[in-house]
TORZA-769033 format. One record per residue: x, y, z of N, C-alpha, C, CB in turn; residue number from 1; chain. Coordinates in nm, 2 decimals. Glycine has a CB too. Example, Ala and Ser with C-alpha at 12.3 -4.5 7.8 and 13.67 -1.06 7.14 Angstrom:
2
NODE    n.u    n.v    n.w   ca.u   ca.v   ca.w    c.u    c.v    c.w   cb.u   cb.v   cb.w num cadena
NODE   1.32  -0.57   0.78   1.23  -0.45   0.78   1.32  -0.33   0.78   1.13  -0.45   0.90   1      A
NODE   1.28  -0.22   0.71   1.37  -0.11   0.71   1.29   0.00   0.79   1.41  -0.06   0.57   2      A
***
This chain:
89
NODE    n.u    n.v    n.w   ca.u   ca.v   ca.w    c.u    c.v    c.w   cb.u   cb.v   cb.w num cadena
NODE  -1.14   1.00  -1.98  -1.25   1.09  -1.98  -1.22   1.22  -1.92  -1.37   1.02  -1.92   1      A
NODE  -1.28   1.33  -1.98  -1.24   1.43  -1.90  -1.34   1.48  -1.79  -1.21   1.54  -1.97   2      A
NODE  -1.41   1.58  -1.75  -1.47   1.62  -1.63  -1.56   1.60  -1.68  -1.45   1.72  -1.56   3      A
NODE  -1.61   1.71  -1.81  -1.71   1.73  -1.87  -1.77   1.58  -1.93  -1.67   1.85  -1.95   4      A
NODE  -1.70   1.51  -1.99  -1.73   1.38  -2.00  -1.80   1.30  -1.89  -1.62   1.33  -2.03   5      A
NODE  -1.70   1.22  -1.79  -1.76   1.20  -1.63  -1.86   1.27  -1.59  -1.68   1.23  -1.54   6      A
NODE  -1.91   1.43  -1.64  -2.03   1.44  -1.54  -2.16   1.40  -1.68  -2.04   1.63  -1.44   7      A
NODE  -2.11   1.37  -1.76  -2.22   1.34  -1.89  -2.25   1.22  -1.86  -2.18   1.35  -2.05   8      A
NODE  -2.17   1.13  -1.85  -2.18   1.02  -1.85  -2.25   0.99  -1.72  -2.07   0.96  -1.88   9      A
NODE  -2.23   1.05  -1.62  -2.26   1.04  -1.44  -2.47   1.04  -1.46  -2.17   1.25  -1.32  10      A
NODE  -2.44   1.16  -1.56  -2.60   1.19  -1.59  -2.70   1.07  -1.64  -2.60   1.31  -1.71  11      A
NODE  -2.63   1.02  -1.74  -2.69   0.87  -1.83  -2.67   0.73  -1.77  -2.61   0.84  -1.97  12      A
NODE  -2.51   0.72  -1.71  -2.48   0.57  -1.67  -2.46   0.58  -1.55  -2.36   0.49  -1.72  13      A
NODE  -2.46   0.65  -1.44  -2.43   0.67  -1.35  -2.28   0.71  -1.27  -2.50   0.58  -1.32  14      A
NODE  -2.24   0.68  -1.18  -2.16   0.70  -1.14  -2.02   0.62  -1.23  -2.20   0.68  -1.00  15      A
NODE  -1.91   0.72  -1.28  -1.79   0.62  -1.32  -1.78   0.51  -1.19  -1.63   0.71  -1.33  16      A
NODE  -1.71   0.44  -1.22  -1.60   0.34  -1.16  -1.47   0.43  -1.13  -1.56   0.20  -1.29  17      A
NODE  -1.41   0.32  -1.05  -1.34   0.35  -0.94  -1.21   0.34  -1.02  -1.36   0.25  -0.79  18      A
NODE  -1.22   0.26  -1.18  -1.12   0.21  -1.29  -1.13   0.30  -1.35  -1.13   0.09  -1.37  19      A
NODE  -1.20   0.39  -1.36  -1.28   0.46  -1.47  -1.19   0.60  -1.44  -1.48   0.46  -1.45  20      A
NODE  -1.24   0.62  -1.33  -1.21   0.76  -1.28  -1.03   0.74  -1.27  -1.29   0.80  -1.09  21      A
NODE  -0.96   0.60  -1.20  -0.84   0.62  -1.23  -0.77   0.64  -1.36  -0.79   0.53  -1.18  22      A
NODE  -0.84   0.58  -1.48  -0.78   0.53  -1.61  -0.75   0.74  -1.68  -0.94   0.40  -1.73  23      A
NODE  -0.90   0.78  -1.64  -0.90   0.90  -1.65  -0.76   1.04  -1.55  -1.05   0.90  -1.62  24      A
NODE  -0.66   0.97  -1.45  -0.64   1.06  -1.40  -0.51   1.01  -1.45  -0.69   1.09  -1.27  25      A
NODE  -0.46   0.88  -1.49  -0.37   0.87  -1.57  -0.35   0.96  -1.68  -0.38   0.76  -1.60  26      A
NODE  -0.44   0.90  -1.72  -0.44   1.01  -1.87  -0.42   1.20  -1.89  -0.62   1.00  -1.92  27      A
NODE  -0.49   1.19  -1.78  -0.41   1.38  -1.75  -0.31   1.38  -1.74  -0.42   1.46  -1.63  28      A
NODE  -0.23   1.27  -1.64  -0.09   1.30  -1.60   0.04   1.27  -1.70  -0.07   1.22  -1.47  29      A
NODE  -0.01   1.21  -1.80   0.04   1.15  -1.94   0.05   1.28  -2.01  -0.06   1.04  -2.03  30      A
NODE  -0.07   1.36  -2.00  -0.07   1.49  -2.11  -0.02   1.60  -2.04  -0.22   1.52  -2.17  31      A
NODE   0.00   1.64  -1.90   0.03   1.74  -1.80   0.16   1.73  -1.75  -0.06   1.75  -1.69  32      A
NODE   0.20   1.62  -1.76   0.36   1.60  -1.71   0.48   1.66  -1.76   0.41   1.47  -1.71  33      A
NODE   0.43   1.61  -1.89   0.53   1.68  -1.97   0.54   1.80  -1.99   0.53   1.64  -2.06  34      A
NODE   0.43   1.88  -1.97   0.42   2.01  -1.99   0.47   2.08  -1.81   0.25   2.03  -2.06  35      A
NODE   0.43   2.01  -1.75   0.49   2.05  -1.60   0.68   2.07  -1.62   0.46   1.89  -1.49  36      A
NODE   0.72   1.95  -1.65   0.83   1.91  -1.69   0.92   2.06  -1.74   0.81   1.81  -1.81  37      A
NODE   0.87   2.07  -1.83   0.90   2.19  -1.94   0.90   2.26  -1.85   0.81   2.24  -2.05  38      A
NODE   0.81   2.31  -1.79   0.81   2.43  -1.70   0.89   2.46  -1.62   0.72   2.43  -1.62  39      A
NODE   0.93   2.32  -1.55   1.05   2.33  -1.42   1.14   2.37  -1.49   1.11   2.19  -1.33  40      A
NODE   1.23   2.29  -1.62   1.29   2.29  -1.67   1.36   2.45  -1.72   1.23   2.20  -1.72  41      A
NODE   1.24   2.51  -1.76   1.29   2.65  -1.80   1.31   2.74  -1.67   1.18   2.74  -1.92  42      A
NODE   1.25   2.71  -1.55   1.26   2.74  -1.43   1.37   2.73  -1.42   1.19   2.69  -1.34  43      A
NODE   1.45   2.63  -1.40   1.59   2.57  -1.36   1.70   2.67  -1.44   1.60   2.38  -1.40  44      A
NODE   1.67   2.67  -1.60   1.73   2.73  -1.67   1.75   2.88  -1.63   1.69   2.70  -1.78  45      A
NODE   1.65   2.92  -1.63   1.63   3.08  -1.60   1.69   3.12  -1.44   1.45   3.13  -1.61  46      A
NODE   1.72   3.05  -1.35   1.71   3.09  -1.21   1.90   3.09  -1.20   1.60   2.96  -1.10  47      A
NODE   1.89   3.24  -1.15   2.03   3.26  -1.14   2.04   3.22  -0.95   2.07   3.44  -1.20  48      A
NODE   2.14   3.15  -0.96   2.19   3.09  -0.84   2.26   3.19  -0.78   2.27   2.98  -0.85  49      A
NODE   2.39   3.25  -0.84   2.45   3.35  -0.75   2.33   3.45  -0.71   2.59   3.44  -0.82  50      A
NODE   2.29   3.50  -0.77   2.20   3.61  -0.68   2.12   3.52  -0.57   2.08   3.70  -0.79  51      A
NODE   2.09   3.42  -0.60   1.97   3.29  -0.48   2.08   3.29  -0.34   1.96   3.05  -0.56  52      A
NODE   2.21   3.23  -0.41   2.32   3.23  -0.34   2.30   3.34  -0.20   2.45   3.27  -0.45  53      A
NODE   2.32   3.50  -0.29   2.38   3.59  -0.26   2.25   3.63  -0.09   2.40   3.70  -0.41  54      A
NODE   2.16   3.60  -0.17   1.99   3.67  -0.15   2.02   3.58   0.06   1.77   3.55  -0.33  55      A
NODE   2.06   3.41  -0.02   2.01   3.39   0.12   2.15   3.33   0.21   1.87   3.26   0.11  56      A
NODE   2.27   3.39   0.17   2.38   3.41   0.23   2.37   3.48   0.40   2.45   3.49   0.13  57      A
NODE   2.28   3.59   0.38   2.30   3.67   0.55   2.21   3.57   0.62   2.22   3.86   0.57  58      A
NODE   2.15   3.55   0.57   2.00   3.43   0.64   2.11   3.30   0.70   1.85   3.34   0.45  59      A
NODE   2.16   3.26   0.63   2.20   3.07   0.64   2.35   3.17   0.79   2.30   2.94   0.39  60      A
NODE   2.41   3.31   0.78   2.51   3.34   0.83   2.41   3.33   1.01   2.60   3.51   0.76  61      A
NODE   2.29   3.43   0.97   2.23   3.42   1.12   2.22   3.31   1.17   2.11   3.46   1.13  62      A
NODE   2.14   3.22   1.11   2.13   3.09   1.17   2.22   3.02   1.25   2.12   3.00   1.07  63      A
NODE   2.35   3.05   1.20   2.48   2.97   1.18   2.52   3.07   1.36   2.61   3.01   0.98  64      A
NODE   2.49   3.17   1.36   2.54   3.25   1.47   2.41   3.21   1.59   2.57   3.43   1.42  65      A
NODE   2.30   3.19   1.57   2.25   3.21   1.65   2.16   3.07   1.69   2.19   3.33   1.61  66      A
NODE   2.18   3.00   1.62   2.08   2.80   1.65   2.24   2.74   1.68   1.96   2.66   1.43  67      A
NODE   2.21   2.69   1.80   2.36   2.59   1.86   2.34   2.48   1.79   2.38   2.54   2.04  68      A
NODE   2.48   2.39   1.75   2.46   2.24   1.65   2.38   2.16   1.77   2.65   2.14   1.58  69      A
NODE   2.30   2.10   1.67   2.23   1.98   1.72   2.34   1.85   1.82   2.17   1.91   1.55  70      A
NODE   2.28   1.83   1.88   2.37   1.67   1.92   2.30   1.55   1.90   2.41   1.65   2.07  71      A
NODE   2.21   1.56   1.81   2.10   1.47   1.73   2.08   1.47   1.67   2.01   1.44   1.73  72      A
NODE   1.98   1.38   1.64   1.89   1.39   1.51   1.73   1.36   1.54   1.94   1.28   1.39  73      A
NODE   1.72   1.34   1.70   1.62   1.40   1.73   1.52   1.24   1.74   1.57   1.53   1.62  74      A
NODE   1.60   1.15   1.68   1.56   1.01   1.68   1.53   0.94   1.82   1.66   0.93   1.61  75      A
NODE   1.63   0.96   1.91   1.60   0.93   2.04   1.48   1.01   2.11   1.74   0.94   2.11  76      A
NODE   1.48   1.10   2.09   1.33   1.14   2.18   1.24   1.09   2.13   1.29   1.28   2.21  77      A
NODE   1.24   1.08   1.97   1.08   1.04   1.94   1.08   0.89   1.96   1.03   1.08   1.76  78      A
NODE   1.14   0.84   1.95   1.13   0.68   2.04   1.04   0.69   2.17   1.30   0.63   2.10  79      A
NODE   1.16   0.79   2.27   1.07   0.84   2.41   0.92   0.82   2.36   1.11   1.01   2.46  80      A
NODE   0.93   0.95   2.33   0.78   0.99   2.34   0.67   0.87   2.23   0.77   1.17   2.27  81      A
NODE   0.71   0.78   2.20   0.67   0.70   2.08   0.60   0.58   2.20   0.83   0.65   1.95  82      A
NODE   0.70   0.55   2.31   0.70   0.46   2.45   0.58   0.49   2.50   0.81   0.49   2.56  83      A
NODE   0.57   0.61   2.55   0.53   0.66   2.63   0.33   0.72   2.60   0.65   0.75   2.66  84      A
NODE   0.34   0.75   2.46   0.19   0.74   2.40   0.17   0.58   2.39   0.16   0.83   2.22  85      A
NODE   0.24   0.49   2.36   0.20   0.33   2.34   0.18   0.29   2.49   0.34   0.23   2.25  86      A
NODE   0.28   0.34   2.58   0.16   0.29   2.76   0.06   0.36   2.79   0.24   0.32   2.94  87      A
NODE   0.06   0.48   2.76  -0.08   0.55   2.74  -0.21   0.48   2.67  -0.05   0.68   2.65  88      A
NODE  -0.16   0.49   2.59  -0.27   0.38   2.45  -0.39   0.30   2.50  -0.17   0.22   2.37  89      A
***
């Protein structure tokens, strides 16, 4: 059903269902995907990488000069702090 449907029907039968409203959002995503799809798709095609490359080359060089490497992954502190709100709790 579309919107305009659902609020016609909202008017006469009351409120869709909870089946009703899903069956209907399926159905968009059946008819919109593909067309999404498409979209990325000519996105992907059209998008020149060397220039993306080029654009965010000085960017990824700063970083690289100026954030020290990790010695983590940052897993051990959120444990910590994961402890430590659960004795709080």
């Amino acid at each position: 059903m579309s919107v305009r449907t659902l609020t016609a029907y909202n008017r006469y039968m009351g409120p869709p269902s909870l089946r009703e409203l899903q069956e209907a959002y399926v159905r968009r995503w059946k008819k919109l995907g593909p067309i999404l799809d498409s979209i990325r798709d000519n996105e992907i095609r059209q998008a020149d990488t060397a220039a993306s490359i080029q654009a965010l080359d000085q960017a990824y060089r700063i970083a690289l000069r100026d954030l020290p490497p990790r010695t983590s992954s940052g897993l051990v502190e959120w444990q910590r702090y994961m402890a430590l709100w659960r004795k709080r709790g």
